[in-house]
C-alpha positions in Angstrom: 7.3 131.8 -61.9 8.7 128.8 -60.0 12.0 128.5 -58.7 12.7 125.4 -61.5 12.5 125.2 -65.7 9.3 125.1 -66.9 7.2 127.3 -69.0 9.1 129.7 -67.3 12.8 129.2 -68.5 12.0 130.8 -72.0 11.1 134.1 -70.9 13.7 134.4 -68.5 15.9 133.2 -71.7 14.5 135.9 -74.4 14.8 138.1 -71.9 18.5 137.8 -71.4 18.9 137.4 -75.0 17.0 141.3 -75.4 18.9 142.9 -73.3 15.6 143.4 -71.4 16.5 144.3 -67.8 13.3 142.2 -65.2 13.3 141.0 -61.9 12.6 137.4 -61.6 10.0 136.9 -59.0 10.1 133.5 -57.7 7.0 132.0 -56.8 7.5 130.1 -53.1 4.6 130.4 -51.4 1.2 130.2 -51.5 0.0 133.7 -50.1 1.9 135.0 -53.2 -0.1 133.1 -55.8 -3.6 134.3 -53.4 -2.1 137.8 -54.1 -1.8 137.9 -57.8 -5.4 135.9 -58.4 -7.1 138.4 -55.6 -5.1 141.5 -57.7 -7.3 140.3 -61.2 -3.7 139.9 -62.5 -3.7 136.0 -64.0 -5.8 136.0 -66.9 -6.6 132.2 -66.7 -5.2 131.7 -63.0 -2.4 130.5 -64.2 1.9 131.1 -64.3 4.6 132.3 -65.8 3.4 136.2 -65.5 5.0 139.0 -67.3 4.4 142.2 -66.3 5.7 144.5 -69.3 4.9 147.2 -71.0 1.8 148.0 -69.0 0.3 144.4 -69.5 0.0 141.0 -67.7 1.1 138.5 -69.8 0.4 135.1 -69.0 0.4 132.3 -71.8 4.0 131.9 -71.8 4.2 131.6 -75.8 2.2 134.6 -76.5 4.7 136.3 -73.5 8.0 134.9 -75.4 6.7 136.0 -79.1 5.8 139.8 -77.6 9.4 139.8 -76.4 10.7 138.6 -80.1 8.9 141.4 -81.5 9.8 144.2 -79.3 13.0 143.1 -79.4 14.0 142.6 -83.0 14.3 139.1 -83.0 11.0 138.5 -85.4 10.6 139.6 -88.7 8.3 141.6 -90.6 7.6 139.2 -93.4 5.1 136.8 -93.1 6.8 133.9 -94.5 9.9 134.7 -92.1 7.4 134.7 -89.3 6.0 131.7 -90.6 9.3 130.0 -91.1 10.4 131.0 -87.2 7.1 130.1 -85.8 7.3 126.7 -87.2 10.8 126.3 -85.7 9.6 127.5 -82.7 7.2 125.5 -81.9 8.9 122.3 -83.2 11.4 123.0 -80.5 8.8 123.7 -77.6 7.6 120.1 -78.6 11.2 118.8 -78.3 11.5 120.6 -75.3 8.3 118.9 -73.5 10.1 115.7 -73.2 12.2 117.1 -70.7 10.0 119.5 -68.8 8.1 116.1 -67.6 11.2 114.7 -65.5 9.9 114.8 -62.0 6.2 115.9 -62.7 5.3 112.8 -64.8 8.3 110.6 -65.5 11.4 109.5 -63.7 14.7 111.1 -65.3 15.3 107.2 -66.4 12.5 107.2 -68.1 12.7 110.7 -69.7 16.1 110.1 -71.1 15.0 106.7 -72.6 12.5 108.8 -74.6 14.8 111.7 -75.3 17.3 109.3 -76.8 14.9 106.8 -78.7 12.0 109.3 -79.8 12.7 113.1 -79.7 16.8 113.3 -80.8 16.2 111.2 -83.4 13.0 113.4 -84.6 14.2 116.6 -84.1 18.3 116.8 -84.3 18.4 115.9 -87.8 15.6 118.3 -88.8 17.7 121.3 -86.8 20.7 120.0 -88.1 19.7 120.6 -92.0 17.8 123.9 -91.7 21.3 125.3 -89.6 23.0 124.6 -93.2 20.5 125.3 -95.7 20.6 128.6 -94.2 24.0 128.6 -94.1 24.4 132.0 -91.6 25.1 130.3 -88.2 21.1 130.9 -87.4 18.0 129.4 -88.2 16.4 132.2 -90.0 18.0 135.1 -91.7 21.1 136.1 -90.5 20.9 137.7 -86.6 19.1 135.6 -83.6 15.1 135.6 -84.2 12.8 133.5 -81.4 13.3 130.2 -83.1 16.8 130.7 -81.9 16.3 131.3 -78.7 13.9 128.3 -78.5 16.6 125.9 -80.0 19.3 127.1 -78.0 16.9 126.0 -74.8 16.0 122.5 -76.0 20.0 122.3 -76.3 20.6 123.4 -73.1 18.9 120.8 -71.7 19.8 117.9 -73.5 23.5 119.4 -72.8 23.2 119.0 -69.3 21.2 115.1 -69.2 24.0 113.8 -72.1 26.6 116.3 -72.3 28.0 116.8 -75.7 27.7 113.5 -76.9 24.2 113.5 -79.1 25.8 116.5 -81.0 29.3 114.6 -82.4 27.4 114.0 -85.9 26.1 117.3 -86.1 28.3 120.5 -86.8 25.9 122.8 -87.1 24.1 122.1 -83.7 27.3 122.1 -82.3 28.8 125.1 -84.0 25.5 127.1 -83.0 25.3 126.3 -79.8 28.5 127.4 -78.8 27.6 130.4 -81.3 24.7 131.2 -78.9 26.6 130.7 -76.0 29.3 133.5 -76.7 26.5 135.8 -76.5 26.6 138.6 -73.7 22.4 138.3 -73.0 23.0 134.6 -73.1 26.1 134.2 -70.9 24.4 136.5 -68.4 21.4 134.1 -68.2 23.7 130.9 -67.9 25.7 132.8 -65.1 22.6 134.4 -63.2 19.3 133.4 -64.4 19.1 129.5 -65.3 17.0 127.6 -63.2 18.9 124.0 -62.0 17.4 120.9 -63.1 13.8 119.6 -61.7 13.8 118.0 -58.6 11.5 117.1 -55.5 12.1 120.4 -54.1 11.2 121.8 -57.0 7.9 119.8 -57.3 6.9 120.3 -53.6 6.9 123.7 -54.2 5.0 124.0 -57.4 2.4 121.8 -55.3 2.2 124.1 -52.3 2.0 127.9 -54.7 -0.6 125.8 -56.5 -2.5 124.4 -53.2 -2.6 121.1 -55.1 -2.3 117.3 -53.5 -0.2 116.5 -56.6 0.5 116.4 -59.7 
């Protein structure tokens, strides 16, 4: 994948949280992305990739769920699966208002919408399933994907507002310092984490992709 966050950022997260040993390839040029459409290997000619297992992964969702269940952090019951999906993809769509910062919207402008339309939606939600559960998790009682995707979304609006959203809720903030005393997740902070967006970033994306902009 890119050298930034993106769709990216979750697998190198699950994978950290696994204890799944990878090398993170870093897309930076545009001979590389030639490479891997000329090798048949990018199903819909598109990024992140995950080679695993003998397969080429490349819808980052399907790539993060295969991780999940491989990994232990899914469950066997449907209404479990149900239950973390649903979380899961509620926090990929809290999530999206930050992945724009750069590509579509200023930073301003993003954290106008984070703090007026997505914390207000989501928080609240997190912050009541955390204690109706009442194990530190969001499903069952060890970390499962809808975790992992939580603890992303948190990440992020950590670093554009520090701790501040979180002072009314002690839950989000008990379980994201749960999440961070992790070993997979520490190592990911410490080696793994991509810095925030930035024209660099961009510019790059725009010359792996060959496109004018975006």
């Amino acid at each position: 994948y890119f050298n930034g966050r993106g769709l990216g950022e979750r697998l190198r997260l699950m994978l950290c949280i696994a204890g799944v040993k990878f090398e993170d390839v870093l897309m930076r040029e545009r001979a590389q992305m030639e490479k891997l459409l000329a090798d048949g290997e990018l199903l819909f000619g598109q990024l992140p990739l995950l080679k695993i297992d003998g397969m080429n992964l490349v819808q980052s969702n399907a790539a993060t769920r295969y991780v999940a269940s491989r990994s232990n952090m899914y469950s066997t019951d449907p209404k479990d699966q149900a239950r973390i999906d649903s979380l899961y993809d509620a926090s990929r769509d809290f999530l999206m208002v930050f992945l724009g910062v750069v590509i579509k919207i200023s930073e301003e402008d993003m954290k106008k919408a984070a703090e007026n339309q997505a914390m207000p939606k989501y928080l609240p939600v997190f912050e009541k399933v955390l204690k109706e559960n009442g194990t530190g998790y969001l499903v069952g009682s060890s970390v499962t994907l809808a975790d992992a995707g939580l603890l992303e979304v948190l990440l992020a609006v950590e670093d554009y507002f520090d701790t501040a959203p979180l002072k009314d809720y002690p839950n989000l903030t008990s379980f994201l310092a749960k999440m961070k005393s992790l070993d997979g997740v520490k190592v990911y902070l410490e080696k793994y984490r991509k810095p925030k967006n930035d024209e660099k970033y961009k510019n790059e994306v725009l010359k792996v992709l060959a496109w004018s902009s975006f």
